[in-house]
ZAROMAR-410672 format. One record per residue (C-alpha): x, y, z; residue number from 1. Coordinates in steps of 0.5 Angstrom, whole numbers, always signed. Layout:
N
<r u="X" v="Y" w="Z" n="NUM"/>
...
***
This chain:
362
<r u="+121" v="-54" w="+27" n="1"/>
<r u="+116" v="-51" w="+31" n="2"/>
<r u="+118" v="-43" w="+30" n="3"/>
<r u="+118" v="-46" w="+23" n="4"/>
<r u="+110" v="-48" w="+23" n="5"/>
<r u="+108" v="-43" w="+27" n="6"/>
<r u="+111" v="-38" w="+22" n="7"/>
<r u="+108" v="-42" w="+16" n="8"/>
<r u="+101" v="-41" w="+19" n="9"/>
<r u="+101" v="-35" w="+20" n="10"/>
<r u="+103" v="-33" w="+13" n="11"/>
<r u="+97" v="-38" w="+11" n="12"/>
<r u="+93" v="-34" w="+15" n="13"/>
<r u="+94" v="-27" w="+14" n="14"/>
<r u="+94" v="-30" w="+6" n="15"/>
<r u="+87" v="-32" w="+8" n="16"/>
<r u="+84" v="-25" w="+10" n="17"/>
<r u="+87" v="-22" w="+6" n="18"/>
<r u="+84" v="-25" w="+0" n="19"/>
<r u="+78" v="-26" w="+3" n="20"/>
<r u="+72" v="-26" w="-2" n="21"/>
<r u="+68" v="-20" w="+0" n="22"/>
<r u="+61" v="-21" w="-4" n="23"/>
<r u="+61" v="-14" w="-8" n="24"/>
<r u="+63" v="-16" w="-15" n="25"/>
<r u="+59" v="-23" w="-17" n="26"/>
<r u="+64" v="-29" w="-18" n="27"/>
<r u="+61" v="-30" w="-25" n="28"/>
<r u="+66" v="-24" w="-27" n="29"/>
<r u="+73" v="-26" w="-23" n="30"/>
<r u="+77" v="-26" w="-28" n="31"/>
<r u="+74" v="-23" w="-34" n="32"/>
<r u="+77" v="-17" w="-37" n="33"/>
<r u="+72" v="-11" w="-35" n="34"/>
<r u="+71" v="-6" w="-41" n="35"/>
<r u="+73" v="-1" w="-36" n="36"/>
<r u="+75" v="+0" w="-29" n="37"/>
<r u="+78" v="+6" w="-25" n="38"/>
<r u="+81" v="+4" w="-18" n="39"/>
<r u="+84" v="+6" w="-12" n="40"/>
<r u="+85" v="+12" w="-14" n="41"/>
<r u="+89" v="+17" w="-9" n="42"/>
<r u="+86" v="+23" w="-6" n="43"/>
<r u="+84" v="+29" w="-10" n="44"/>
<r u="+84" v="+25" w="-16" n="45"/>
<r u="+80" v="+25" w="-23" n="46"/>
<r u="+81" v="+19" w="-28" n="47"/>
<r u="+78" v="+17" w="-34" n="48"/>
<r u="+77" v="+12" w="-38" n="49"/>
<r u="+75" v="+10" w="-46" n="50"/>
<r u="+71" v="+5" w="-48" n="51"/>
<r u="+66" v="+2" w="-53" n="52"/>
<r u="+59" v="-2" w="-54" n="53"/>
<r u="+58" v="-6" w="-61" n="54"/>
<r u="+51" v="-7" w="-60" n="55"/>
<r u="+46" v="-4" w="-56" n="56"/>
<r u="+47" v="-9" w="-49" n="57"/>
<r u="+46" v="-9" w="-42" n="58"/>
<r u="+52" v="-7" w="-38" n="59"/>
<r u="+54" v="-9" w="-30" n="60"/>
<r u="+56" v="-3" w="-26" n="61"/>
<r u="+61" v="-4" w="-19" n="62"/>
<r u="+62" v="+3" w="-16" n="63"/>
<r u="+64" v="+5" w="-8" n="64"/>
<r u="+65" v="+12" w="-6" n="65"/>
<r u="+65" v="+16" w="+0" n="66"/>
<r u="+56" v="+20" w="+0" n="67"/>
<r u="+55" v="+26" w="+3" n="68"/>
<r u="+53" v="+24" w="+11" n="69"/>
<r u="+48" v="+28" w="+11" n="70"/>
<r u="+44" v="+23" w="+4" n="71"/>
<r u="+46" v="+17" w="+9" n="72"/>
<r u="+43" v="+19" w="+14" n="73"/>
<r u="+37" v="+19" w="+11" n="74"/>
<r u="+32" v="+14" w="+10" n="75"/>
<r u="+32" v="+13" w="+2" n="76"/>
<r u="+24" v="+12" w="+4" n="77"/>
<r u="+24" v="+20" w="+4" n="78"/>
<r u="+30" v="+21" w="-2" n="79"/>
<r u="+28" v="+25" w="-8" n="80"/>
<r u="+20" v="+25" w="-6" n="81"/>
<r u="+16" v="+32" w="-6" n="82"/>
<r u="+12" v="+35" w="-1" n="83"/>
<r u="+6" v="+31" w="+0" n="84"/>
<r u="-1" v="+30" w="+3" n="85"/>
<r u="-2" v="+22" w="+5" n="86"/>
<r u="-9" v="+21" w="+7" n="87"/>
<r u="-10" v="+13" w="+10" n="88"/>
<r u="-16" v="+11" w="+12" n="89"/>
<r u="-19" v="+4" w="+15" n="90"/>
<r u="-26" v="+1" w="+13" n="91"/>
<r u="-31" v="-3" w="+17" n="92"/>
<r u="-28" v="-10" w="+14" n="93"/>
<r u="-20" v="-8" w="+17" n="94"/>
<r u="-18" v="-6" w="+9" n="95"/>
<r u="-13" v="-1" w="+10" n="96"/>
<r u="-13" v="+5" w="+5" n="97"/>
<r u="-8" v="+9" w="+3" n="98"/>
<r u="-8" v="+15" w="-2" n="99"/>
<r u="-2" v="+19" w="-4" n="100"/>
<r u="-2" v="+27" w="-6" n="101"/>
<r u="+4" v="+31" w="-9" n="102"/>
<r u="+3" v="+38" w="-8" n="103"/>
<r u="+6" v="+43" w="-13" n="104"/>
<r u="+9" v="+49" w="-13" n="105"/>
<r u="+12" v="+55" w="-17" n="106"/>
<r u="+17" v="+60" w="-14" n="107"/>
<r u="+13" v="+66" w="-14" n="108"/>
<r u="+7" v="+65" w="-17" n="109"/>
<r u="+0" v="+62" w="-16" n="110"/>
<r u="-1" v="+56" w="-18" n="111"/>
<r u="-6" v="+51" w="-18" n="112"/>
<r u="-7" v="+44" w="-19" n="113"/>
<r u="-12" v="+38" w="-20" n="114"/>
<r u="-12" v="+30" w="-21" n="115"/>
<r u="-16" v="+24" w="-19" n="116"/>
<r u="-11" v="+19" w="-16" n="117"/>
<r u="-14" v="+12" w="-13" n="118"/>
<r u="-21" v="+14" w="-15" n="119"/>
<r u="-20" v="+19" w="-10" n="120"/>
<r u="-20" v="+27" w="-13" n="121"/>
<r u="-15" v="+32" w="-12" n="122"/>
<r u="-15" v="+40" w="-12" n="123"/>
<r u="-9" v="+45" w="-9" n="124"/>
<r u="-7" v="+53" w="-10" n="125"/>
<r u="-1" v="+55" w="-8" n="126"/>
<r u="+0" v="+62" w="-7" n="127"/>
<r u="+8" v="+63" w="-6" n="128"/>
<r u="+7" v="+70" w="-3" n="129"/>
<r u="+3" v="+68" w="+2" n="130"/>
<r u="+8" v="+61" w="+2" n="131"/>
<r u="+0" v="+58" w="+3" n="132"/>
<r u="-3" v="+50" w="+0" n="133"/>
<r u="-11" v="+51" w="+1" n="134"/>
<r u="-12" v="+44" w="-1" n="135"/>
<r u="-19" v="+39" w="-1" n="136"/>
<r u="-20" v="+31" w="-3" n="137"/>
<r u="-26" v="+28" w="-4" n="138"/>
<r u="-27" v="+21" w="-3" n="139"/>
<r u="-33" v="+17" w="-6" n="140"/>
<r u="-36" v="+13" w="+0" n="141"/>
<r u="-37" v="+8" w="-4" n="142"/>
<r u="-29" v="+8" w="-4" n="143"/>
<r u="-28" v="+9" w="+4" n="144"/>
<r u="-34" v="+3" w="+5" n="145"/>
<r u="-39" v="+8" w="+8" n="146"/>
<r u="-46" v="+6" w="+7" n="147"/>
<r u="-47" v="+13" w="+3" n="148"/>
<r u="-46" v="+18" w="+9" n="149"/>
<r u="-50" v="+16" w="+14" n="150"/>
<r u="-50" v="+21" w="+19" n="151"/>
<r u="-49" v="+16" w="+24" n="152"/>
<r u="-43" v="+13" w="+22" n="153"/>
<r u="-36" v="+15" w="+24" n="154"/>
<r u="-29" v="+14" w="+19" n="155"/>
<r u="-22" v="+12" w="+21" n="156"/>
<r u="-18" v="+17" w="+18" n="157"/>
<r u="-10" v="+19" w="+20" n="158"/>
<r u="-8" v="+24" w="+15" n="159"/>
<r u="+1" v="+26" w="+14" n="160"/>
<r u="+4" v="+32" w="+11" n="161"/>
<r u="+11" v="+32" w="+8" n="162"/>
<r u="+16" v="+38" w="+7" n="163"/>
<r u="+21" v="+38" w="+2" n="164"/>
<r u="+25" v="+44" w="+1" n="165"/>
<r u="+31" v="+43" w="-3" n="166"/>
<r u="+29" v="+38" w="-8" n="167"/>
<r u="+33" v="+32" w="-5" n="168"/>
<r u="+30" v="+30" w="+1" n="169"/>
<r u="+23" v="+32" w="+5" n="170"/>
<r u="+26" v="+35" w="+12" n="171"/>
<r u="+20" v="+34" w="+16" n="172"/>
<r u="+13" v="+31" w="+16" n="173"/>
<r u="+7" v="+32" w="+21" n="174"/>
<r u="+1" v="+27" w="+22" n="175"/>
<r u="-5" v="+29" w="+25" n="176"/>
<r u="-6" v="+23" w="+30" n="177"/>
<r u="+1" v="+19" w="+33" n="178"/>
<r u="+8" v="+20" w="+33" n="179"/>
<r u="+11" v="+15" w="+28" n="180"/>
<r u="+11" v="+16" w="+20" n="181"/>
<r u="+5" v="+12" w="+19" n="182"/>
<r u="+9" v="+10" w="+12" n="183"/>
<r u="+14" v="+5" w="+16" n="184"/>
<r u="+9" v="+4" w="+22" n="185"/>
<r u="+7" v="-3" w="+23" n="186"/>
<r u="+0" v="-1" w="+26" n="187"/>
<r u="-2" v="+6" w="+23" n="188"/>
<r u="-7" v="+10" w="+29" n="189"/>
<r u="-14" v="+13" w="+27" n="190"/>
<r u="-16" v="+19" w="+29" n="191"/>
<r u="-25" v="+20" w="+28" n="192"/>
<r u="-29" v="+23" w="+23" n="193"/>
<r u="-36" v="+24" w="+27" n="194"/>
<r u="-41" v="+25" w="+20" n="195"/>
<r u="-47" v="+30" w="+24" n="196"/>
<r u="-53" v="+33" w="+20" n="197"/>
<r u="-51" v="+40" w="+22" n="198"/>
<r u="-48" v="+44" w="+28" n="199"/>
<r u="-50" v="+44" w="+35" n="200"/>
<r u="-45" v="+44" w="+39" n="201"/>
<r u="-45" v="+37" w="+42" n="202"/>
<r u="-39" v="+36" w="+40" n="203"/>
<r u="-33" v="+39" w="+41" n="204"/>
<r u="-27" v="+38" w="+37" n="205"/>
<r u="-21" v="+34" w="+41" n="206"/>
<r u="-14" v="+32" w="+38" n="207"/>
<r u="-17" v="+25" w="+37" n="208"/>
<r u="-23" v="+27" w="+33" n="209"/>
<r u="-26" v="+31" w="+28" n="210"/>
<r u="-34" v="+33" w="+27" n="211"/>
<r u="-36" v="+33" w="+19" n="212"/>
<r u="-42" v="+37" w="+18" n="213"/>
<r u="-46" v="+35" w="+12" n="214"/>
<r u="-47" v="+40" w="+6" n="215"/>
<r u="-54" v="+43" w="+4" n="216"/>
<r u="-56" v="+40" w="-2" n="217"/>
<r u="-53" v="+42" w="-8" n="218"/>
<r u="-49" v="+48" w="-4" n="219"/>
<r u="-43" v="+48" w="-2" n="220"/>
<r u="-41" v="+50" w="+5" n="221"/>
<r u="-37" v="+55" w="+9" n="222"/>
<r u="-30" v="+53" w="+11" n="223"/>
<r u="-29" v="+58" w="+16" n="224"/>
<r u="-35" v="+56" w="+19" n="225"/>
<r u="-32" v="+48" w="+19" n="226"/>
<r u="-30" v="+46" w="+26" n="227"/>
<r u="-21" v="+45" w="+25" n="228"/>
<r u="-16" v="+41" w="+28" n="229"/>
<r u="-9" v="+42" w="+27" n="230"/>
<r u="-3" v="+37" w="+23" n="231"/>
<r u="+2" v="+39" w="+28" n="232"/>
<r u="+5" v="+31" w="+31" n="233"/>
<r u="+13" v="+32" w="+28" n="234"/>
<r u="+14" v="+24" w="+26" n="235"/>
<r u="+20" v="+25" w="+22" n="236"/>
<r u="+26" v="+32" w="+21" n="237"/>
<r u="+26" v="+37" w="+25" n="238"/>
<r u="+23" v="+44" w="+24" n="239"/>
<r u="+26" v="+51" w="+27" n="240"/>
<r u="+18" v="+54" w="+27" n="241"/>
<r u="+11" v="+53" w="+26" n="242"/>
<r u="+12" v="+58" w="+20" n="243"/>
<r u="+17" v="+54" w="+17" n="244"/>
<r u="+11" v="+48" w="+16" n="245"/>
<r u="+5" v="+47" w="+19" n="246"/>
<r u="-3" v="+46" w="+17" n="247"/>
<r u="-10" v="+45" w="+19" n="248"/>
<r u="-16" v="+41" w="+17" n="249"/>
<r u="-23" v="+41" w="+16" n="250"/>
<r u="-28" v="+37" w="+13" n="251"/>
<r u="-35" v="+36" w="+10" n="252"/>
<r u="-40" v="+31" w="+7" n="253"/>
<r u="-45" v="+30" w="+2" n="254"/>
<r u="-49" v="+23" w="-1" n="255"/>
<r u="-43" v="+22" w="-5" n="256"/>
<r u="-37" v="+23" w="-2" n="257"/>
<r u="-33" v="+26" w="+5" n="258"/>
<r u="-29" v="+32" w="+3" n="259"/>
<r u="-23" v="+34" w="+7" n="260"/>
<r u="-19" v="+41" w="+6" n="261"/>
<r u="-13" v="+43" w="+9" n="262"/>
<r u="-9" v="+50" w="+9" n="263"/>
<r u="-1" v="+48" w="+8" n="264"/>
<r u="+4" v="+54" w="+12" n="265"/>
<r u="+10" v="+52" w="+8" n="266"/>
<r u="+16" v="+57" w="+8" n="267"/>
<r u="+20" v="+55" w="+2" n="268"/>
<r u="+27" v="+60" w="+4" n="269"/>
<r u="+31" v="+53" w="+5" n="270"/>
<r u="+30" v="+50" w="-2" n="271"/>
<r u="+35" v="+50" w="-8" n="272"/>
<r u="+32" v="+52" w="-15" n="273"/>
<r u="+33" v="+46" w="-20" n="274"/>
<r u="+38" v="+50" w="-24" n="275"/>
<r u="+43" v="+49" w="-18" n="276"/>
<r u="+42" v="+43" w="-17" n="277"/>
<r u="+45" v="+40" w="-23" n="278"/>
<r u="+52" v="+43" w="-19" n="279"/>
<r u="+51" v="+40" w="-12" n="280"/>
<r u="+56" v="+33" w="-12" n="281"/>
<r u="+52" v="+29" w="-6" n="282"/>
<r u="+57" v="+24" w="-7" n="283"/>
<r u="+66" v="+26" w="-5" n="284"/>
<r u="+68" v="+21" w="-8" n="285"/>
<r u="+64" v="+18" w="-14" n="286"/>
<r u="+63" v="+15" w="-21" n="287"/>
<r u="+59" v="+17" w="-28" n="288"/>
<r u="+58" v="+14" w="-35" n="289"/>
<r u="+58" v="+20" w="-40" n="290"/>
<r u="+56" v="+19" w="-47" n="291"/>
<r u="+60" v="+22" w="-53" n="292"/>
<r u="+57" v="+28" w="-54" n="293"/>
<r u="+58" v="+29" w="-46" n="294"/>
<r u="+52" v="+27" w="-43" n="295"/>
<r u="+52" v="+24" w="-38" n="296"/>
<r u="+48" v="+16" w="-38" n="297"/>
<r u="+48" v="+14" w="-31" n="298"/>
<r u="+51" v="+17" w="-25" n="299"/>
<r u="+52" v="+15" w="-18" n="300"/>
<r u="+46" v="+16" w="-14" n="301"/>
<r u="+45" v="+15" w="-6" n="302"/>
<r u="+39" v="+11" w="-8" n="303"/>
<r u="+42" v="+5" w="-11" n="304"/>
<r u="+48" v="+6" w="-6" n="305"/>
<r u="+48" v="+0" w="+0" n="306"/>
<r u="+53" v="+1" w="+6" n="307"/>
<r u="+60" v="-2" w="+4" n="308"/>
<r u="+62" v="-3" w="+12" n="309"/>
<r u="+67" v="+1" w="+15" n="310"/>
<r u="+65" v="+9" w="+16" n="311"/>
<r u="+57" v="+9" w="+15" n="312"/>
<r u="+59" v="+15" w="+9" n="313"/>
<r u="+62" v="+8" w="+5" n="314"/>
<r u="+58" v="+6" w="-1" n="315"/>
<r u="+57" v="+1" w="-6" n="316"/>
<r u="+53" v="+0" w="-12" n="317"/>
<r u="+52" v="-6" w="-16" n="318"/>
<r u="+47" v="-4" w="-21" n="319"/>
<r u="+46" v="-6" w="-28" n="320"/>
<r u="+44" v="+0" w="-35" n="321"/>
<r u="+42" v="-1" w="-41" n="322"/>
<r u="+47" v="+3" w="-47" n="323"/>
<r u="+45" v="+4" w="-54" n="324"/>
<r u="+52" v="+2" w="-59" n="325"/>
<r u="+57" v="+7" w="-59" n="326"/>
<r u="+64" v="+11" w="-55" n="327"/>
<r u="+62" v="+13" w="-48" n="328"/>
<r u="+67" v="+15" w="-42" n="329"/>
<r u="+67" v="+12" w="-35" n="330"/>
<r u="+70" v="+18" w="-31" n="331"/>
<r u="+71" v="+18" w="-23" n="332"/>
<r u="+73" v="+23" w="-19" n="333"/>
<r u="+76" v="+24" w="-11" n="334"/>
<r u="+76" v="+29" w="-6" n="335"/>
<r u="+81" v="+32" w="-1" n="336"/>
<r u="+80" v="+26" w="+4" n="337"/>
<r u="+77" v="+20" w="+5" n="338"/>
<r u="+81" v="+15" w="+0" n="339"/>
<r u="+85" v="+9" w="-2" n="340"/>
<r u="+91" v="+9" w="+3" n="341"/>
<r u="+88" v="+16" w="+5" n="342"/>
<r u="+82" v="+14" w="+10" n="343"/>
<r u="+80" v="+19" w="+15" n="344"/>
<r u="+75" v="+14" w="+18" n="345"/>
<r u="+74" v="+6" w="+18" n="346"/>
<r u="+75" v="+5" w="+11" n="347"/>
<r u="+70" v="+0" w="+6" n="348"/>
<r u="+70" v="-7" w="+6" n="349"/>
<r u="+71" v="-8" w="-1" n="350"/>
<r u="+76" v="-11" w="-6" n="351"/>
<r u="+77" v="-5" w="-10" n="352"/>
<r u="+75" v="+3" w="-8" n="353"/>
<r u="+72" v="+6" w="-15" n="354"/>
<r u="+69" v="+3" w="-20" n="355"/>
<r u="+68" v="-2" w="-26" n="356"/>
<r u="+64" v="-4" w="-32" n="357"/>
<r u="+62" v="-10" w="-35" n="358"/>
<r u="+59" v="-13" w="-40" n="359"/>
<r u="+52" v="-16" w="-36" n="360"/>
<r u="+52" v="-24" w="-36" n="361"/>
<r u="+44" v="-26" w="-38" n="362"/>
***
């Protein structure tokens, strides 16, 4: 009898894990017929499966699958964002500002751009043979809560520079002042912008401050002639040289305004051009909705992915899209390892591997 209620409990146990609710499809959708559903496919495996939509709705999307490690690895703060300046500054009163620049640029060719963002002005020219940004900011003191550049005062400023080669992630950034990325940092640090009338060698430039000289009324003024430190604190990535990526900056001001400019080494021999990208997978294993035509509506992608437990590369998706009325084709695909009953590392914590759909539940 007591072998017999041992036994009994241990089943109940085993039962009990094994049925454990794992939290990836809501309970609002146990038991309801999903409009289509591929699941726990085996290795190097491709599937498809039909479905229609009588009316234009919303649809609920569960998806897992293995991502390419080298997109997991990186925080989705750097995913899919351009290269870029970030210029943030403090006022007198605290008040924290943070201006945010995409920089653009064409594969053998000059280009230019320029934009106003956050009251703040934006010029840039790339030159591709050069593989150089000559780029200047102008922001109203008015903006920076200066008292309309006075010479005697001094403004906080810390200036960040992201590098993206292959349209997929930025690979590095580099900040004038500190060692974190001022994006994730609680506390950003400040270096000093000295506004002076004019030269005279009183002061010298350090890593932590910059002297910016007045302009002459209605001139301009030489940048060469402009004291420049250099952007040069690696805060993010990693980079083979400093001709791969690195900057100086200067600065000026008038009545109106402080400007900064920067000069942008930026080797772009690592970048994949957009026509490439469309047939790179980052993901092994992985799901996509296409139309009747053969577009493809929705796809995985890493950045709606969470961690599925297990291996860091297992991912899940719980996402909801809308569809026009119509026929459409769930599909998924896997690769050579890595899959159901084939893991070769610490498989997902999830109830199913794949993908399902439903109608969403308002």
């Amino acid at each position: 009898m007591v072998l017999r209620n041992a036994l009994f409990t241990m089943l109940l146990i085993l039962s009990l894990t094994s049925c454990k609710e794992d939290g990836f499809v809501s309970p609002s959708y146990k038991g309801r017929r999903p409009l289509a559903a591929i699941r726990n496919l085996p290795i190097s495996t491709e599937q498809e499966q039909a479905f229609s939509l009588r009316e234009d709705t919303h649809i609920q999307i569960y998806a897992s699958g293995e991502a390419s490690i080298d997109m997991v690895n990186v925080d989705p703060l750097y995913l899919y964002k351009p290269d870029a300046i970030e210029v943030y500054m403090k006022q007198k009163n605290g008040k924290e500002l943070t201006f945010h620049f995409p920089l653009q640029d064409s594969i053998g060719s000059k280009s230019t751009v320029a934009y106003n963002t956050g009251n703040a002005g934006f010029a840039s020219a790339y030159d591709s043979k050069r593989r150089l940004y000559q780029a200047k900011i102008s922001i109203p003191f008015s903006v920076i809560g200066a008292h309309e550049g006075n010479a005697s005062e001094k403004v906080l400023l810390n200036v960040a520079l992201a590098d993206n080669d292959d349209d997929l992630k930025q690979k590095a950034k580099l900040a004038w002042i500190g060692e974190k990325d001022p994006l994730l940092s609680p506390e950003v640090k400040y270096g000093e912008l000295l506004l002076r009338k004019e030269c005279n060698n009183t002061f010298l430039d350090t890593v932590s401050y910059l002297v910016s000289y007045a302009m002459p009324a209605g001139k301009g003024i030489a940048k060469d002639s402009m004291p420049a430190v250099a952007i040069s604190n690696l805060i993010f990535g990693q980079l083979n040289q400093s001709e791969d990526f690195s900057a100086t900056m200067s600065s000026a001001w008038n009545q109106d305004s402080l400007f900064l400019y920067l000069s942008i080494l930026d080797n772009k021999e690592g970048r994949i051009e957009p026509e490439k990208l469309k047939n790179l997978a980052f993901f092994h294993d992985w799901g996509w909705i296409e139309d009747e035509k053969g577009n493809v509506v929705w796809k995985m992608t890493n950045l709606q992915t969470r961690h599925a437990g297990g291996a860091l590369k297992n991912r899940k998706i719980d996402t909801a899209v809308f569809l026009k009325k119509g026929n459409y084709k769930l599909k998924y695909i896997t690769d050579e390892s890595h899959s159901w009953d084939s893991w070769d590392a610490e498989p997902p914590n999830l109830s199913f591997y794949g993908i399902e759909i439903f109608i969403k539940r308002h």
